[in-house]
N, CA, C and O of each residue as an XYZ file, in Angstrom:
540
protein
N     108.816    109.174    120.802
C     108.755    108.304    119.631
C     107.358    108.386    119.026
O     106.387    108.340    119.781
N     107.184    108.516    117.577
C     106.046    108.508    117.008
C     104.869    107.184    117.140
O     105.241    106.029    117.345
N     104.331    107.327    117.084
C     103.053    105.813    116.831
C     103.382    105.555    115.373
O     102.831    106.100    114.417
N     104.531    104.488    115.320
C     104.807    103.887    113.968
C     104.314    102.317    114.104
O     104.484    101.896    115.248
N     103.671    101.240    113.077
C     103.160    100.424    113.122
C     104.056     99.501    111.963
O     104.659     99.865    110.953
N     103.889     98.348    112.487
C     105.556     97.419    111.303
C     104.542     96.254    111.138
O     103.924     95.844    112.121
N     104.400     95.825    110.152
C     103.856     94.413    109.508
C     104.635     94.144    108.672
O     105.646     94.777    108.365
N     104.039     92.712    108.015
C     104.775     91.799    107.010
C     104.328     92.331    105.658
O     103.102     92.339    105.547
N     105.022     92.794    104.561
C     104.464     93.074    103.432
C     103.003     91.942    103.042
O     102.684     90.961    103.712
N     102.313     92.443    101.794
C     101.106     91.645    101.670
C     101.422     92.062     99.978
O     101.877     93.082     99.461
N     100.985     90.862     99.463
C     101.133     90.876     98.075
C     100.246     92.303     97.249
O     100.435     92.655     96.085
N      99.438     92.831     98.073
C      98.265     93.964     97.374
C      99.186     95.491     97.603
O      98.781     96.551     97.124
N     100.620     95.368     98.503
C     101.218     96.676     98.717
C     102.041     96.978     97.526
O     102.625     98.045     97.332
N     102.037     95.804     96.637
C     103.014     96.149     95.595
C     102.873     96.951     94.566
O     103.779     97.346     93.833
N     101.522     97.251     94.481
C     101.038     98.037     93.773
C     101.182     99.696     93.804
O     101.439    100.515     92.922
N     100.782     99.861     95.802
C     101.676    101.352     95.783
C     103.179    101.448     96.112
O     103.758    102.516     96.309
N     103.920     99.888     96.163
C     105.400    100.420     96.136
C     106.258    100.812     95.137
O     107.311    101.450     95.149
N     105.276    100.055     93.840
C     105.506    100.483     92.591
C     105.697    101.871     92.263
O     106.742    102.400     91.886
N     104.205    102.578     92.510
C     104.279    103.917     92.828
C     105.489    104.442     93.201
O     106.056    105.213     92.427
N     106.070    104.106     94.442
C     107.016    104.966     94.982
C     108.643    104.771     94.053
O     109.536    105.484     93.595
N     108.368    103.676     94.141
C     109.852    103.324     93.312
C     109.927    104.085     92.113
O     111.055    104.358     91.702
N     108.451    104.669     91.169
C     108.317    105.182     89.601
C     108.869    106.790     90.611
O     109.664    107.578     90.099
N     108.547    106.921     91.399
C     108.247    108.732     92.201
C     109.707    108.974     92.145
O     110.139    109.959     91.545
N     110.623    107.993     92.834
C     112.165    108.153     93.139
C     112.936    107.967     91.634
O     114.133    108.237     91.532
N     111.973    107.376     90.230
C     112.865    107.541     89.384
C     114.326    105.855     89.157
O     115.440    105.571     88.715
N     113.038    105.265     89.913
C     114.055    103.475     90.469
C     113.079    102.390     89.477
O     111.857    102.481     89.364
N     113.783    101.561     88.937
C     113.260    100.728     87.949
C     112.500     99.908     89.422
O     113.100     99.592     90.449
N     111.347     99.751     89.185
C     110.111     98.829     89.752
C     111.233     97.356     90.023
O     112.330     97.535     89.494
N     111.091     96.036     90.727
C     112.042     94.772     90.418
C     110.300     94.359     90.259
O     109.407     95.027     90.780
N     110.083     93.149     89.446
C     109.020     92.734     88.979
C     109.166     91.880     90.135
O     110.272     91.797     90.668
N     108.152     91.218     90.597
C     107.038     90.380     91.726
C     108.216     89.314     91.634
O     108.909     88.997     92.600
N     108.355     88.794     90.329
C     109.784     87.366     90.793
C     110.945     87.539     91.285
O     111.812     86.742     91.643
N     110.877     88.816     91.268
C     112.890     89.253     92.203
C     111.997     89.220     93.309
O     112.070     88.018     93.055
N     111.404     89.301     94.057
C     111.101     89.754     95.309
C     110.989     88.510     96.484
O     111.190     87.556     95.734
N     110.872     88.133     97.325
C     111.211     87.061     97.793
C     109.636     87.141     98.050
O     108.928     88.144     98.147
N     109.236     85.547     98.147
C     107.883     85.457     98.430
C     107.235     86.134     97.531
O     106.467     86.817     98.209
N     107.080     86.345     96.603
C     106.363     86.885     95.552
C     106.004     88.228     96.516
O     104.844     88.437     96.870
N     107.196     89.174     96.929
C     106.471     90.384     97.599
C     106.119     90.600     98.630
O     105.789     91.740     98.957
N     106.069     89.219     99.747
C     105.705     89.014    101.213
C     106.373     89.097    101.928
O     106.039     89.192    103.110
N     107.864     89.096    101.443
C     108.634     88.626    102.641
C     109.125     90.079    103.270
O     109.844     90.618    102.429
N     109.034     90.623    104.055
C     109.644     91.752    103.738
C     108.716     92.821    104.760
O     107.589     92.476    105.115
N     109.210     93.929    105.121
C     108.562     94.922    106.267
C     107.440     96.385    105.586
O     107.671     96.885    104.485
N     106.866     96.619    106.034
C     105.932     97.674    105.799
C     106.067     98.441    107.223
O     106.127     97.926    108.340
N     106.097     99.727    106.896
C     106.053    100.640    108.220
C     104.868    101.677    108.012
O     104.848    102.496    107.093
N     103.865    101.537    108.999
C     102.862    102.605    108.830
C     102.699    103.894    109.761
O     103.784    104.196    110.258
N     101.883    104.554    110.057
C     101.865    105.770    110.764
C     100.113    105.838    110.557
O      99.745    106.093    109.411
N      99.203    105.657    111.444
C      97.965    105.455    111.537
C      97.170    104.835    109.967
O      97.195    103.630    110.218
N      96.479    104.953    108.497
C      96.331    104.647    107.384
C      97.215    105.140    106.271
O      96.860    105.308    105.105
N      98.598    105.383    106.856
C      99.571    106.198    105.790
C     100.824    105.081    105.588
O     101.629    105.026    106.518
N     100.995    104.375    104.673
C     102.011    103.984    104.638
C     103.337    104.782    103.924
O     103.476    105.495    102.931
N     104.306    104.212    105.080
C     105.863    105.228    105.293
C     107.144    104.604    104.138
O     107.613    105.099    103.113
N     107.373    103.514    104.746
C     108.924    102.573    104.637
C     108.721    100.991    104.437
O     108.495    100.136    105.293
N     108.837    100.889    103.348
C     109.296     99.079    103.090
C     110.634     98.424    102.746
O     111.381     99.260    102.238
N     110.939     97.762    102.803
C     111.456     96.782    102.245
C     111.703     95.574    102.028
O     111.001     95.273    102.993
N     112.146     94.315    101.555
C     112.045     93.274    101.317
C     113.417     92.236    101.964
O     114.520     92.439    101.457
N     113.322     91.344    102.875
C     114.360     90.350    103.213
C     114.104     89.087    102.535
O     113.184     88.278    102.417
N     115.371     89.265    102.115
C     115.883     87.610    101.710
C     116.991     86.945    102.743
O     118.068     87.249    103.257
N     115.854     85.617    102.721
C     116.933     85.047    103.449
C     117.995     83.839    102.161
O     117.898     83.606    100.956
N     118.825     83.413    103.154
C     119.638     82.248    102.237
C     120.030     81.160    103.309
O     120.007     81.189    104.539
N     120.408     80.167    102.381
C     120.801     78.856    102.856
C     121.882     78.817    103.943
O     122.350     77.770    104.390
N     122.241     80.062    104.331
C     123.509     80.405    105.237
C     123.078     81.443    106.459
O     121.860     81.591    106.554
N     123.678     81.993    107.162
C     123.804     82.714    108.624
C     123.252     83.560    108.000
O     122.276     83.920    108.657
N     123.365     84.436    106.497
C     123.741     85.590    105.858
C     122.204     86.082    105.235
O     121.762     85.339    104.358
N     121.389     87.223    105.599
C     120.116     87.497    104.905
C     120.204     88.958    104.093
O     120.607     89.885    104.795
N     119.915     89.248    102.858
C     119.827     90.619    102.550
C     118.673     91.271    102.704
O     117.590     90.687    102.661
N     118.783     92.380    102.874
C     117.546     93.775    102.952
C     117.548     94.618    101.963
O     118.373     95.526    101.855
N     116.413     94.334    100.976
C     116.608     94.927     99.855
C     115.664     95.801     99.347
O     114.640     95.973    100.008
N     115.876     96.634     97.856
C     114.972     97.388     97.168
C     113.927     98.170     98.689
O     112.726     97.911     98.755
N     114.625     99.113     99.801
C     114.000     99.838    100.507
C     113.741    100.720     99.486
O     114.455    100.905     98.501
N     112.114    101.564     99.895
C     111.590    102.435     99.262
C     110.763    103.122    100.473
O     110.232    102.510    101.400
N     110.765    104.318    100.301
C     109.939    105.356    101.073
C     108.371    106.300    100.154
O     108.461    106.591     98.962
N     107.371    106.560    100.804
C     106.574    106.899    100.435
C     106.950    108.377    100.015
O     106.946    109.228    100.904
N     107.292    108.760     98.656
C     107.571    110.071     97.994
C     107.008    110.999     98.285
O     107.565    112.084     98.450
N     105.509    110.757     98.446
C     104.762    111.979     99.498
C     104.609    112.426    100.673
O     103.972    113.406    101.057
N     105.499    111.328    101.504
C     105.572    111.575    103.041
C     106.554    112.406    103.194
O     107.684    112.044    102.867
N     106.355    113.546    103.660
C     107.349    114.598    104.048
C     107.436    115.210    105.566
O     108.130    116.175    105.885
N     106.720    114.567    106.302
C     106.889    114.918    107.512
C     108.594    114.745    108.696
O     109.692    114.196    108.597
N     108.301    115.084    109.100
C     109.921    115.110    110.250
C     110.326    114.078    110.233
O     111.493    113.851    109.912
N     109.036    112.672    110.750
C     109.679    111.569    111.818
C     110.145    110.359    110.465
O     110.648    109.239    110.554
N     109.744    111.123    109.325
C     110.169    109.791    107.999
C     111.642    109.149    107.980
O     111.964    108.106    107.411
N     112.583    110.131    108.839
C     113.646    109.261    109.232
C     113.521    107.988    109.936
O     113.742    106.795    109.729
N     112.861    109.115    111.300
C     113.034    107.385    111.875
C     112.358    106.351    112.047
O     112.600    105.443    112.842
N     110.851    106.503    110.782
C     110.605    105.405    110.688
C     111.115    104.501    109.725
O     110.764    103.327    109.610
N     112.469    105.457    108.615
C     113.346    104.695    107.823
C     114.700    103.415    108.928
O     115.308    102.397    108.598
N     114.628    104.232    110.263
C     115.237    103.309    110.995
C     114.919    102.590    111.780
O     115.789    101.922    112.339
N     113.227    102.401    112.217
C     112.736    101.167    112.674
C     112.510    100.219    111.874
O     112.350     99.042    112.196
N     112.470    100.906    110.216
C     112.318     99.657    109.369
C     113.654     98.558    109.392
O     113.648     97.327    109.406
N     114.763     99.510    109.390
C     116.440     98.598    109.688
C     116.066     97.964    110.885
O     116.249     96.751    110.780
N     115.579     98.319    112.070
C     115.646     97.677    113.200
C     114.700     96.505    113.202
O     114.987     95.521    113.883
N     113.534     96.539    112.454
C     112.910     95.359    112.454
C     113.075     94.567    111.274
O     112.142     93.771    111.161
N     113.765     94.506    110.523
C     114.612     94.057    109.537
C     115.706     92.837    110.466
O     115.726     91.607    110.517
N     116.552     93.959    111.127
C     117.373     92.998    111.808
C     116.355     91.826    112.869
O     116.323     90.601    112.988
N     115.606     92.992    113.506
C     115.274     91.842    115.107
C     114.764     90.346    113.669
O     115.332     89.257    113.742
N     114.065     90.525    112.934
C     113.684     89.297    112.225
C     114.301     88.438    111.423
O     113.880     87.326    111.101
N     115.781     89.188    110.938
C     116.684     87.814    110.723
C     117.093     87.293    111.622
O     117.280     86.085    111.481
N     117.410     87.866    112.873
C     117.988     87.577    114.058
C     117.600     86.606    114.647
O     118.399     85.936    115.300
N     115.951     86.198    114.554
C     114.644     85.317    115.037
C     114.890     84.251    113.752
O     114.878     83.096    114.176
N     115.028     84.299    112.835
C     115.375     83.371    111.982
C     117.106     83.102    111.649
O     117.562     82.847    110.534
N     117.807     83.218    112.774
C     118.626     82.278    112.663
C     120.082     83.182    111.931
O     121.008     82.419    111.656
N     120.351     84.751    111.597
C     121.119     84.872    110.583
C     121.963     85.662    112.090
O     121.560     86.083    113.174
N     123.267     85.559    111.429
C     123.981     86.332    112.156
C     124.639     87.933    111.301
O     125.237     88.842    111.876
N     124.411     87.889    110.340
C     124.449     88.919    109.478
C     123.903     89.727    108.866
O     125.018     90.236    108.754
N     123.112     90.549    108.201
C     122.509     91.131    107.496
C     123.042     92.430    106.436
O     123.758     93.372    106.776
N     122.510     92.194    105.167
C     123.657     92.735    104.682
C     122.060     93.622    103.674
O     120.907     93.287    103.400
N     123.069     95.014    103.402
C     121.656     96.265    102.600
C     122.859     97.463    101.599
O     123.555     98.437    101.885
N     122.513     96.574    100.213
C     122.920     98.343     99.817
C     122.039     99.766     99.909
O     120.865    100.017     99.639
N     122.961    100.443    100.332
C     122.563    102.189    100.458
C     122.606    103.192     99.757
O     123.087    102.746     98.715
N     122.435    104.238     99.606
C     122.948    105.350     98.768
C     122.533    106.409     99.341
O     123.049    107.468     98.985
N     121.831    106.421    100.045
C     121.577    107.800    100.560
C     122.380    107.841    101.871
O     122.335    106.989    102.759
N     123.470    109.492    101.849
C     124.160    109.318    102.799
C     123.826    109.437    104.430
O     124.513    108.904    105.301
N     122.561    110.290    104.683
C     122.099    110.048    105.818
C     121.882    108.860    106.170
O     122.393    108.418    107.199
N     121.053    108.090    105.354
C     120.688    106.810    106.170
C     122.090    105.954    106.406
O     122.224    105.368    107.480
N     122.827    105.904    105.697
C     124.054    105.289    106.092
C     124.466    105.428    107.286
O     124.766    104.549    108.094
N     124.485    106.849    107.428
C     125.167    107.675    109.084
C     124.122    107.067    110.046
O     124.510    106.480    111.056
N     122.803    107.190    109.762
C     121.802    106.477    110.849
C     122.364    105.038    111.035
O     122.887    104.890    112.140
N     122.386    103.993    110.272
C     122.956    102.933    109.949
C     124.330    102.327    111.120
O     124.602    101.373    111.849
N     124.907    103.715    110.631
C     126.319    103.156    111.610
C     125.529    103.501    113.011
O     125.549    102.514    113.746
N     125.135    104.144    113.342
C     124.700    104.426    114.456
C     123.836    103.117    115.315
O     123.918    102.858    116.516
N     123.316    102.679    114.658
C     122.656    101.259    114.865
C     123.499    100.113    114.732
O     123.001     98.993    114.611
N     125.055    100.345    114.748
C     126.033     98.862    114.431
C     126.437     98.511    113.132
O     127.325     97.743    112.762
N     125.466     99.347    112.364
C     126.451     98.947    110.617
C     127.872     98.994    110.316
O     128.773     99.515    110.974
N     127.903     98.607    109.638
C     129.583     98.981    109.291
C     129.588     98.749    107.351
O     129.307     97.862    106.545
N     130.119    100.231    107.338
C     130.203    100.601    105.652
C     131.253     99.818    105.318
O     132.394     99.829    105.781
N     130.734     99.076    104.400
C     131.874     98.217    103.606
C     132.379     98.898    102.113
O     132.424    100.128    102.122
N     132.671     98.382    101.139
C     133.284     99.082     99.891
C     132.048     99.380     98.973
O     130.913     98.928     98.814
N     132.791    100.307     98.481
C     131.554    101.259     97.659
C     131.761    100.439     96.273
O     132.855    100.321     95.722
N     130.528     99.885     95.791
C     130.441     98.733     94.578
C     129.119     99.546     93.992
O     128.437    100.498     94.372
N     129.134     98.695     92.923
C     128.247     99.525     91.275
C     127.607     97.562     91.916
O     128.160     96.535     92.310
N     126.170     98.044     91.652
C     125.254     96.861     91.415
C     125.368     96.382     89.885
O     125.473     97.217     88.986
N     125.352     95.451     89.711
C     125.270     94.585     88.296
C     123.816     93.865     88.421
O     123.249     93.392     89.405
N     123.380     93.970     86.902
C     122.360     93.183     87.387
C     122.064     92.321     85.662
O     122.104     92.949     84.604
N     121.834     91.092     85.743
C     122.155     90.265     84.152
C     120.672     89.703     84.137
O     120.462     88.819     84.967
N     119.774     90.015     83.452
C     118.653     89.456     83.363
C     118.567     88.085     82.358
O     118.976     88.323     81.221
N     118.170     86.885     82.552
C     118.405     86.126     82.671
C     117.317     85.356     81.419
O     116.396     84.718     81.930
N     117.342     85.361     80.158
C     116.133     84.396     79.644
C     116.164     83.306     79.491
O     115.163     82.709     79.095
């Protein structure tokens, strides 16, 4: 296993997740979609290189989502898989610690899915995101 390192997002990473999200060609979600203004949520590093984020929401119920994952566009090394799947794994262990019995993540890339099931996921129905911005 690689020397991969997992913290809590910090409001100053949003700046290069931005980056990555413009690299993949993914509309940025501005600082108010994000739970905690941007905090809530996992960072995966590899000595001063950051790898894999994403953001958990929790809710008023068992039920937490894992959202807007993004990977560092310039990381091209081997192990960027699986530090795309310690980010799922510490995703889960921390709703798990807060109480959810569920966790729920849209996907699109079909590897990580297959990693996914492999870790206990289970593919549910293939849905189009909607999204209604709100003034």
């Amino acid at each position: 296993m690689c020397n991969f390192e997992a913290r809590w997002l910090e409001e100053s990473d949003l700046t290069e997740l931005n980056k990555w999200w413009e690299a993949f060609r993914f509309p940025a979600p501005t600082k108010s979609m994000l739970p905690d203004n941007g905090k809530c949520g996992v960072m995966i590093s590899k000595g001063d290189i950051n790898i894999c984020a994403g953001f958990i929401y929790f809710t008023n119920s068992g039920f937490a989502l894992f959202e807007y994952v993004v990977s560092n566009f310039d990381y091209k090394n081997k192990d960027r898989k699986e530090a795309l799947c310690l980010l799922y794994e510490k995703a889960e262990l921390i709703a798990k610690v807060e109480g959810c019995s569920y966790l729920f993540s849209t996907v699109k890339n079909q590897t990580l899915i297959n990693k996914m099931k492999d870790f206990g996921w289970t593919k549910g129905s293939s849905t189009t995101e909607m999204v209604k911005p709100i003034n």
